[in-house]
C-alpha positions as a printed NumPy array, in Angstrom:
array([[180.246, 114.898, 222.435],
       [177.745, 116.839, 224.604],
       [176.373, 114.989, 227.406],
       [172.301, 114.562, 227.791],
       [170.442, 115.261, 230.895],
       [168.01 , 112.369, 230.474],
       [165.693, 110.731, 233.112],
       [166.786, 113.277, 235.874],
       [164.302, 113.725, 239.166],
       [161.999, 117.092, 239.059],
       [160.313, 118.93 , 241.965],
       [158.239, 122.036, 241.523],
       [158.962, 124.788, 243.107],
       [156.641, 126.226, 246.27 ],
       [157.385, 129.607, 244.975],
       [156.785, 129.89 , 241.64 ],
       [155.038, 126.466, 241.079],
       [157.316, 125.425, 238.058],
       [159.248, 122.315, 237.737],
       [162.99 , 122.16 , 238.139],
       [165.064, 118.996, 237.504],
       [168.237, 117.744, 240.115],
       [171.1  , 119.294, 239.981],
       [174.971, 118.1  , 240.911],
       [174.933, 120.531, 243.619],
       [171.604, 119.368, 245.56 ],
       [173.22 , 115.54 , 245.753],
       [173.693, 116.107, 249.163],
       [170.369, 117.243, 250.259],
       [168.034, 117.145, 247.63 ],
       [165.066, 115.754, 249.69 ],
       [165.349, 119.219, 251.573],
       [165.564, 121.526, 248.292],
       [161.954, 123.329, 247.833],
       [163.421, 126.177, 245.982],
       [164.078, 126.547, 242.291],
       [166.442, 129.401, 242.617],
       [168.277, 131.928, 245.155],
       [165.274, 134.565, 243.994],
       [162.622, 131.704, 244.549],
       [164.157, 131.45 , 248.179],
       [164.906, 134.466, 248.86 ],
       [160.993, 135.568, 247.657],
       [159.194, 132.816, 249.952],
       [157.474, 134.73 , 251.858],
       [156.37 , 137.414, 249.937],
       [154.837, 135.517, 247.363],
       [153.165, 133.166, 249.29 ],
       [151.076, 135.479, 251.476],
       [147.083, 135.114, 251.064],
       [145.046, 138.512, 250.214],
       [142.978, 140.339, 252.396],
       [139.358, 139.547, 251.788],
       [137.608, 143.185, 253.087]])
């Protein structure tokens, strides 16, 4: 019998602003995880940058 992911924290992500539920490998730390993925992380800073306004 499959098991169900019920009732599991969420976050959103600062990147690209979309929720993402706990995971087994964040038990550890998961008051410090901001990311959704590797490519969220590894994006942070280019997504986040505000546009010129000229």
């Amino acid at each position: 019998m499959a098991h169900k992911k019920v009732n599991l924290p969420e976050k959103i992500c600062v990147v690209c602003q979309l929720p993402f539920s706990w995971r087994k490998k964040w038990e550890k730390n998961w008051e410090e995880v901001k990311y959704c993925s590797d490519k969220c992380r590894l994006n942070r800073n280019s997504n986040n940058k505000i546009p010129n306004s000229n």
